[in-house]
LODO-857858 format. One record per residue (C-alpha): residue in one letter; x, y, z. Coordinates in Angstrom, 3 decimals. Example, Ala and Ser with C-alpha at 12.3 -4.5 7.8 and 13.67 -1.06 7.14 Angstrom:
BEGIN
{resn:A east:12.300 north:-4.500 up:7.800};
{resn:S east:13.670 north:-1.060 up:7.140};
//
This chain:
BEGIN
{resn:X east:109.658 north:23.609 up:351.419};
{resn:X east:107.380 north:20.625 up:350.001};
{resn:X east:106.128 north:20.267 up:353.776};
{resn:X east:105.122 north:24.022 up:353.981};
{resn:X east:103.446 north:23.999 up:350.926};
{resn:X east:101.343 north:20.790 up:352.224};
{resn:X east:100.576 north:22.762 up:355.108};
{resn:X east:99.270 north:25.592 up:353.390};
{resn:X east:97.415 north:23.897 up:351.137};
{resn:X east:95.949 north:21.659 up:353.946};
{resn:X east:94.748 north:25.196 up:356.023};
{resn:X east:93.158 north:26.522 up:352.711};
{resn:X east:91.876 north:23.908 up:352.173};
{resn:X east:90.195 north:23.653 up:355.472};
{resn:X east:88.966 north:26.907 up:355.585};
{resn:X east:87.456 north:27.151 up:352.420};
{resn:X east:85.699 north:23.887 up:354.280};
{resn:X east:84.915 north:25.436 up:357.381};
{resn:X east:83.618 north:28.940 up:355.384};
{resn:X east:81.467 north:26.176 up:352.783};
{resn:X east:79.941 north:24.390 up:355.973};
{resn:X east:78.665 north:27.518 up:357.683};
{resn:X east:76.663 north:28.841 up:354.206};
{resn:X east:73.362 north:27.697 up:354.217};
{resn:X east:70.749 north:28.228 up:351.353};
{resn:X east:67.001 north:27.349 up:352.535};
{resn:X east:65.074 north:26.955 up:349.700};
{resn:X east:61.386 north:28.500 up:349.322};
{resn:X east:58.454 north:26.595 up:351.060};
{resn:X east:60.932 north:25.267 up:353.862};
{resn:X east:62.229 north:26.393 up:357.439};
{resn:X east:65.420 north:24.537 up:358.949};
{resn:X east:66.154 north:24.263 up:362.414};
{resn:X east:69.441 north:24.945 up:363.885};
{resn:X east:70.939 north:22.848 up:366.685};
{resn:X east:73.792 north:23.968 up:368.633};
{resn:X east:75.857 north:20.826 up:370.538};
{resn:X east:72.055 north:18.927 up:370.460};
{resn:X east:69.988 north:21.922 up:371.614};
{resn:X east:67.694 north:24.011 up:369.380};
{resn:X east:69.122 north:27.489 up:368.925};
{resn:X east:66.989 north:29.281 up:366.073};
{resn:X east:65.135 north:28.685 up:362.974};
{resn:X east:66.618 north:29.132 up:359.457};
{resn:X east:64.193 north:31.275 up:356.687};
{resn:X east:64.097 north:30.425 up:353.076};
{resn:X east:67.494 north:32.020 up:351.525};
{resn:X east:70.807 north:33.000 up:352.286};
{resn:X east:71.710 north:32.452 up:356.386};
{resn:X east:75.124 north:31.563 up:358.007};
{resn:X east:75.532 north:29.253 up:360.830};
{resn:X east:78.852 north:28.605 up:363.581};
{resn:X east:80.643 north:26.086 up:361.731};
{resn:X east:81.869 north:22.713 up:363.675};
{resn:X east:79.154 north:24.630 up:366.710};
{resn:X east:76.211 north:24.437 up:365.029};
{resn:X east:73.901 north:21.832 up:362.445};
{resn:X east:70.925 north:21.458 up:361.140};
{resn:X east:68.341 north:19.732 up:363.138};
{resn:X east:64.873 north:19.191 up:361.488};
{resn:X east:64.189 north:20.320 up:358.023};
{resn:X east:60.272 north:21.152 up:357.663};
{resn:X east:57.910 north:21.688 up:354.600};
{resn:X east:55.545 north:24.816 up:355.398};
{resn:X east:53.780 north:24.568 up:352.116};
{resn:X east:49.996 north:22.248 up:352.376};
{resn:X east:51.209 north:19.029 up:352.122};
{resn:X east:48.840 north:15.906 up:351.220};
{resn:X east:48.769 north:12.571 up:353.116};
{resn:X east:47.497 north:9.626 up:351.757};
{resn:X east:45.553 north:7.525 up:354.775};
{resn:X east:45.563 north:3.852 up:354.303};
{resn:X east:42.587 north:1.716 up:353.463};
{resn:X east:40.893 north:-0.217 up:356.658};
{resn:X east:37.904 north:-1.481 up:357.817};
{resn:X east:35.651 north:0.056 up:359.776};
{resn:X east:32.257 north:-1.761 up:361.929};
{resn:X east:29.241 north:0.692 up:361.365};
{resn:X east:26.908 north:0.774 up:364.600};
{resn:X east:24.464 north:-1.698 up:362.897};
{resn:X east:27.249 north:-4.140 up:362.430};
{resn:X east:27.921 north:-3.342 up:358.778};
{resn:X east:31.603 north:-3.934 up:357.762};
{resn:X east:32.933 north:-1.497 up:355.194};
{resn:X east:36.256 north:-0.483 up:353.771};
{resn:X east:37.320 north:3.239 up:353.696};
{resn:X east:40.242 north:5.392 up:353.030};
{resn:X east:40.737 north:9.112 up:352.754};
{resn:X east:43.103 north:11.802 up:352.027};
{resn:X east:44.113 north:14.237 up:354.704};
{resn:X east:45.659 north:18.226 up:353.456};
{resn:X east:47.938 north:20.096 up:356.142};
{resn:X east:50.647 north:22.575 up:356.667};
{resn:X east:53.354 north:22.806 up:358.918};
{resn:X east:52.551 north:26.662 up:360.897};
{resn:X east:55.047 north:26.475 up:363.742};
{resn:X east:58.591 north:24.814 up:362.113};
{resn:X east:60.035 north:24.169 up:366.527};
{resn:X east:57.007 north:22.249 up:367.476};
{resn:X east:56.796 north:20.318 up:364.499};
{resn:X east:60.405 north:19.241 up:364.680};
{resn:X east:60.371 north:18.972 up:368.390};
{resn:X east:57.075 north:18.539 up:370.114};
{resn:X east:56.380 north:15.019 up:367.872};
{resn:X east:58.694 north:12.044 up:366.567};
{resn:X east:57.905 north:11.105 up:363.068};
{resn:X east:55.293 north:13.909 up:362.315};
{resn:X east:53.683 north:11.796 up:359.086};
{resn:X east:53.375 north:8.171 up:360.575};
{resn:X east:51.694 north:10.822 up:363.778};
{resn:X east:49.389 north:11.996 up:361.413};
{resn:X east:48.717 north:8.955 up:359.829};
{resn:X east:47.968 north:6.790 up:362.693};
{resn:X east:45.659 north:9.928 up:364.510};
{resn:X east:43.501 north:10.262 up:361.023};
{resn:X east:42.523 north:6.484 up:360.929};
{resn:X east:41.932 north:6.564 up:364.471};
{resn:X east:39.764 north:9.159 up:364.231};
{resn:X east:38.090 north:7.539 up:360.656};
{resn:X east:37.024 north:4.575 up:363.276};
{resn:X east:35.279 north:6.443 up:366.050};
{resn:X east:33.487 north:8.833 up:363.716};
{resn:X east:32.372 north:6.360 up:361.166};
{resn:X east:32.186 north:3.723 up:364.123};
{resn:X east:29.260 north:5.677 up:365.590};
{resn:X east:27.186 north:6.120 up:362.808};
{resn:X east:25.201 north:3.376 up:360.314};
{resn:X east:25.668 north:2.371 up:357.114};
{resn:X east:22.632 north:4.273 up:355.678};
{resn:X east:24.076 north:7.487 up:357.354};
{resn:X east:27.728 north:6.704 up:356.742};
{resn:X east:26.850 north:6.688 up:352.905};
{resn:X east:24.649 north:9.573 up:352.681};
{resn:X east:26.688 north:12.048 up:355.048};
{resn:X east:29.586 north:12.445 up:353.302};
{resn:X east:30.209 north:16.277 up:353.977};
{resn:X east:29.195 north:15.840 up:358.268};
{resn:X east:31.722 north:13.131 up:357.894};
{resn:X east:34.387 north:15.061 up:356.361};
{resn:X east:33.718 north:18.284 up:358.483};
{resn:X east:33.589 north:16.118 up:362.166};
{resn:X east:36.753 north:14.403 up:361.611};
{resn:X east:38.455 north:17.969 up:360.523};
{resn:X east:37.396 north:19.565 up:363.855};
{resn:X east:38.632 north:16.284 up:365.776};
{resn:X east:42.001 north:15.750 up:363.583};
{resn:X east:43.090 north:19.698 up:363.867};
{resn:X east:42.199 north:19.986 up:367.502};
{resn:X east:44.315 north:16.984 up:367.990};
{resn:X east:47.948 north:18.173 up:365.941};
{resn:X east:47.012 north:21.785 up:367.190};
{resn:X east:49.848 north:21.318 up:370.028};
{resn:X east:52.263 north:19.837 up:367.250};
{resn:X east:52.365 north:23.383 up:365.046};
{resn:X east:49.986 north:21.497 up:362.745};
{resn:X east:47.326 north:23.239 up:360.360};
{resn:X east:44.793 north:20.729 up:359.050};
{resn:X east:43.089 north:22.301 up:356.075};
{resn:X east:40.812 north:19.471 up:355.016};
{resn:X east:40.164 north:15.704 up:355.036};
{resn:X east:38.387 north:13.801 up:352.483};
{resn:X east:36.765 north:10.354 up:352.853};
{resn:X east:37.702 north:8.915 up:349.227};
{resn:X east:35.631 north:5.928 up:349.036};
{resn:X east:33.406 north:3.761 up:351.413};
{resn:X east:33.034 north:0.473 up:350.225};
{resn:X east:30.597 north:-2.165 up:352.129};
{resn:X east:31.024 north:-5.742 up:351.254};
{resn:X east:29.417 north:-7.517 up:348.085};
{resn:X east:26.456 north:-9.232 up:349.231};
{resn:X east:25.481 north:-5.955 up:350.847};
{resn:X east:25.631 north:-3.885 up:347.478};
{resn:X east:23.404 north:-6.413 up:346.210};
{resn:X east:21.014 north:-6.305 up:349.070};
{resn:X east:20.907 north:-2.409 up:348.989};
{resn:X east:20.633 north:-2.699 up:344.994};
{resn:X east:17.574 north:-4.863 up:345.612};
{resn:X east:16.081 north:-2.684 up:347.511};
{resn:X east:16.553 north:0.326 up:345.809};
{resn:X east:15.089 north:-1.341 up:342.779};
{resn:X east:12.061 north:-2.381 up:344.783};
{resn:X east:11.355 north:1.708 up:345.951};
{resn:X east:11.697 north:2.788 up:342.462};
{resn:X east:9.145 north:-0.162 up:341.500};
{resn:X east:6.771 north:1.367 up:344.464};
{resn:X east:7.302 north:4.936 up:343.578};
{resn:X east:6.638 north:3.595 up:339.805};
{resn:X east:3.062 north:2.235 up:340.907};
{resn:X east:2.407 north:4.881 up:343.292};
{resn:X east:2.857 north:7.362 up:340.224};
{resn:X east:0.514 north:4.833 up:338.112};
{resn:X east:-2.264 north:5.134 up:340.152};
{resn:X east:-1.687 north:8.097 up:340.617};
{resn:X east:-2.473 north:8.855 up:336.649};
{resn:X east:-4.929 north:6.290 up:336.374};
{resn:X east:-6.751 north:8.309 up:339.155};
{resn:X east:-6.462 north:12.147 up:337.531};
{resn:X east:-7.662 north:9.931 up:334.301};
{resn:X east:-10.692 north:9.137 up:335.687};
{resn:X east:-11.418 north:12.221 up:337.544};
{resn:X east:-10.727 north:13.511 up:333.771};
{resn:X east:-13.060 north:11.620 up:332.472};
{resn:X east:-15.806 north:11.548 up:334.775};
{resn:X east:-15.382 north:15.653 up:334.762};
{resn:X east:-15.911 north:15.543 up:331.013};
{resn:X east:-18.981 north:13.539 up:331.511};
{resn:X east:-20.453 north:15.859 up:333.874};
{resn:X east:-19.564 north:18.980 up:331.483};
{resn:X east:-21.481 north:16.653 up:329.103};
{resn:X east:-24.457 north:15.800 up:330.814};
{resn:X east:-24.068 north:19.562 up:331.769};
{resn:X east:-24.275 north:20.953 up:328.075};
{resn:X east:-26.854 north:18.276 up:326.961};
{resn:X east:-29.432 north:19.309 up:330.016};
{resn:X east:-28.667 north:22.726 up:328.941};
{resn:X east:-29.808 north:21.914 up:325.144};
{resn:X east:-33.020 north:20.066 up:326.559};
{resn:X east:-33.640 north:22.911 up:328.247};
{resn:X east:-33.087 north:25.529 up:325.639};
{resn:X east:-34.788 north:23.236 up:322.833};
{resn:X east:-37.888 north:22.537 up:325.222};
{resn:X east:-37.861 north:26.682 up:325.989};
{resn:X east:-38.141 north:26.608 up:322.069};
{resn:X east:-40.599 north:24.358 up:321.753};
{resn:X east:-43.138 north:25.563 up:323.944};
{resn:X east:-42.823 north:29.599 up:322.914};
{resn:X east:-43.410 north:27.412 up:319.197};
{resn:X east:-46.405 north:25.796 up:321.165};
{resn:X east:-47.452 north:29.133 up:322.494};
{resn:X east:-47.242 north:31.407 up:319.318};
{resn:X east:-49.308 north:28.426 up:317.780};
{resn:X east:-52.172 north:28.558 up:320.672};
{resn:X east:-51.981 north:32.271 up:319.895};
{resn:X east:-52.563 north:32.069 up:316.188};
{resn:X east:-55.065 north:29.264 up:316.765};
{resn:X east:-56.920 north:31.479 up:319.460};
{resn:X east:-56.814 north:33.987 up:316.551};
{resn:X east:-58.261 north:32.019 up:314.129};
{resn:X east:-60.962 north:31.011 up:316.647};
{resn:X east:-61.533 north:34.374 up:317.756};
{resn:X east:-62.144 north:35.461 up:313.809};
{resn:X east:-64.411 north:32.754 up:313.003};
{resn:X east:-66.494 north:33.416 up:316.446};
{resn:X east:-66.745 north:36.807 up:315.076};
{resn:X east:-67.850 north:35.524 up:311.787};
{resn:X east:-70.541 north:33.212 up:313.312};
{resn:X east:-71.888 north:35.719 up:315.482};
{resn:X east:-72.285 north:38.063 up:311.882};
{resn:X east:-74.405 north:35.029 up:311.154};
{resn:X east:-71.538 north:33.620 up:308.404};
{resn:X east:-72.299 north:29.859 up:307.947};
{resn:X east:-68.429 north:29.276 up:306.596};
{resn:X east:-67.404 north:29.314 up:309.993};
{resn:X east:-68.967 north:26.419 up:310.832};
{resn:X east:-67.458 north:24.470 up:308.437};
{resn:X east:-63.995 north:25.994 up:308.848};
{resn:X east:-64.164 north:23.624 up:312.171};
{resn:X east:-65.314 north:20.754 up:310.626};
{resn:X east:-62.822 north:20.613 up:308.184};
{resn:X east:-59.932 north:20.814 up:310.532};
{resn:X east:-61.491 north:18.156 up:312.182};
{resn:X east:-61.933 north:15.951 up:309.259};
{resn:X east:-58.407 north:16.806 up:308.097};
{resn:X east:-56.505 north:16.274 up:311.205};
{resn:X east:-57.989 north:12.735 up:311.479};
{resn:X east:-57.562 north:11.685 up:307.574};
{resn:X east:-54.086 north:12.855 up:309.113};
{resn:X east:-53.815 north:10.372 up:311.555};
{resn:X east:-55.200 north:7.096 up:310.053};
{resn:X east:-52.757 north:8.050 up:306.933};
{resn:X east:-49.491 north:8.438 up:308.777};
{resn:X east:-50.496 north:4.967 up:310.415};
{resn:X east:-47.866 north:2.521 up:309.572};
{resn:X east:-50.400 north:-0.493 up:309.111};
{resn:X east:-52.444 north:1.552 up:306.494};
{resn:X east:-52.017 north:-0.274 up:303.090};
{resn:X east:-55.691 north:1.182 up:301.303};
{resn:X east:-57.250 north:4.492 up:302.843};
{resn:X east:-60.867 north:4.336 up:301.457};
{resn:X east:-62.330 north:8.126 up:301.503};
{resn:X east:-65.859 north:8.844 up:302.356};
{resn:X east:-68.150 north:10.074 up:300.250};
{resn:X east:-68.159 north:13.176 up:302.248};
{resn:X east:-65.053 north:13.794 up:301.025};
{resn:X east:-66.228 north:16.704 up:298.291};
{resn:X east:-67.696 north:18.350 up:301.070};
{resn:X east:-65.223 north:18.802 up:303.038};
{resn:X east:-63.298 north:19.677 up:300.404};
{resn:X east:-65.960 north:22.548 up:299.671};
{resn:X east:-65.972 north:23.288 up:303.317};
{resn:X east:-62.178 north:24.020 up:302.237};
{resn:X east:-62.743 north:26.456 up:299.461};
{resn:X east:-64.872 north:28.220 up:301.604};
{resn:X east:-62.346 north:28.741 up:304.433};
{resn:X east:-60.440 north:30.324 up:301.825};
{resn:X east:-62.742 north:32.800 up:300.962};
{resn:X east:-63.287 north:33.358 up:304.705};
{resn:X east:-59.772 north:33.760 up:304.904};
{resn:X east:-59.935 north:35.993 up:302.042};
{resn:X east:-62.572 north:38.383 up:303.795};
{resn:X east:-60.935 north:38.404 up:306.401};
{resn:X east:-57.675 north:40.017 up:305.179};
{resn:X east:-59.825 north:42.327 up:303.154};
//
């Protein structure tokens, strides 16, 4: 009785075994190969599946989300000779679960080894000046290269991204000198550049200048000479009256000229800056009666 109960027991026990072994739960994001005696029968989907028991076992067991592999730092030779350091980050998915599993051996050190590879002949073939300031070509040439490359593996390569390029110390310093000498020749180019519109500034304002003070000469000598005119005019005039009054036979005309003359000269010799003592002629009353009577000449004139 004991040994029938055993036996029971033992082929419950076994098939509760055999029924556990052929349940298979897949979770989401991954895709499970099924092997049958070594050979690749089908491909397990995220969920609930059942497999042959004993027959059939899992193979490969593949990640179809975008997965992210981190390249190792090396060093790279630029084609001027330049040794730098790089490393970069590579983003792929797994599209086709049986070639991934089956069409490469160790899928990540594959990947690994192909992106540095490629890291050397694309950053190999270009210098350092280019290989610093290219970034994106960079990133988008060893993409194209990379995915072309794992295409035959069931491999998507979304994107790869150089992380750093570092070139040796004594050439950061050499490029930091230098870049500190072109801002120190764009500085002085800009300089003399303002020093320059400065002067064309100034000598501009000094042409407007000389501009606007010809223009004042000429409008104060236009003044002067219509003053010089209306004077000729008045003095023509004055001449023209005291003709008329000579020719009437009026001996105050005479003396009108006189008396300018006389005037005009005491004028002259007393605006003279070395005249101290002006001694007056004894003329003087006459002239000064040739005055009074160019006032009533004047006079009958107006009237």
């Amino acid at each position: 009785m004991f040994e029938y109960n055993f036996a029971a027991i033992a082929v419950l026990v076994l098939a509760v075994v055999t029924v556990y072994s052929g349940w298979k739960s897949v979770p989401q994001g991954q895709e499970w190969t099924v092997e049958r005696w070594g050979k690749f029968t089908r491909v397990l989907k995220p969920g609930f599946n059942l497999i042959i028991p004993y027959m059939d076992k899992i193979g490969k067991k593949q990640i179809v989300m975008e997965q992210v592999l981190d390249v190792e730092p090396q060093e790279v030779i630029s084609a001027d000779n330049a040794m730098v350091t790089t490393d970069a980050v590579c983003f792929f998915q797994v599209i086709n679960s049986i070639k991934a599993s089956y069409e490469v051996n160790d899928l990540e050190r594959a990947m690994q080894n192909l992106v540095m590879t490629n890291i050397r002949a694309v950053l190999g073939s270009m210098e350092l000046d280019a290989m610093l300031s290219n970034r994106d070509q960079i990133n988008t040439e060893l993409l194209v290269k990379v995915d072309e490359a794992t295409n035959p593996w069931g491999i998507k390569v979304t994107r790869i991204e150089i992380k750093d390029i570092t070139p040796p110390r004594d050439l950061v310093e050499a490029m930091a000198n230098q870049m500190k000498a072109e801002r120190e020749k764009r500085a002085q180019i800009l300089r003399a550049e303002g020093e320059r519109e400065a002067s064309i500034k100034v000598a501009e304002g000094a042409k407007q200048a000389e501009v606007l003070r010809a223009e004042g000469a000429r409008q104060a000598a236009f003044l002067q000479s219509e003053a010089r005119e209306r004077e000729a005019q008045a003095e023509a005039k004055a001449t023209y009256m005291v003709s008329e009054a000579i020719s009437k036979g009026d001996p105050r005309a005479i003396n009108y000229f006189v008396a300018q003359k006389y005037v005009d000269a005491l004028g002259n010799v007393a605006s003279a800056d070395n005249s101290k003592v002006i001694m007056m002629p004894l003329e003087a009353s006459d002239v000064i009666g040739s005055i009074a009577g160019i006032k009533e000449l004047v006079a009958g004139a107006k009237g």
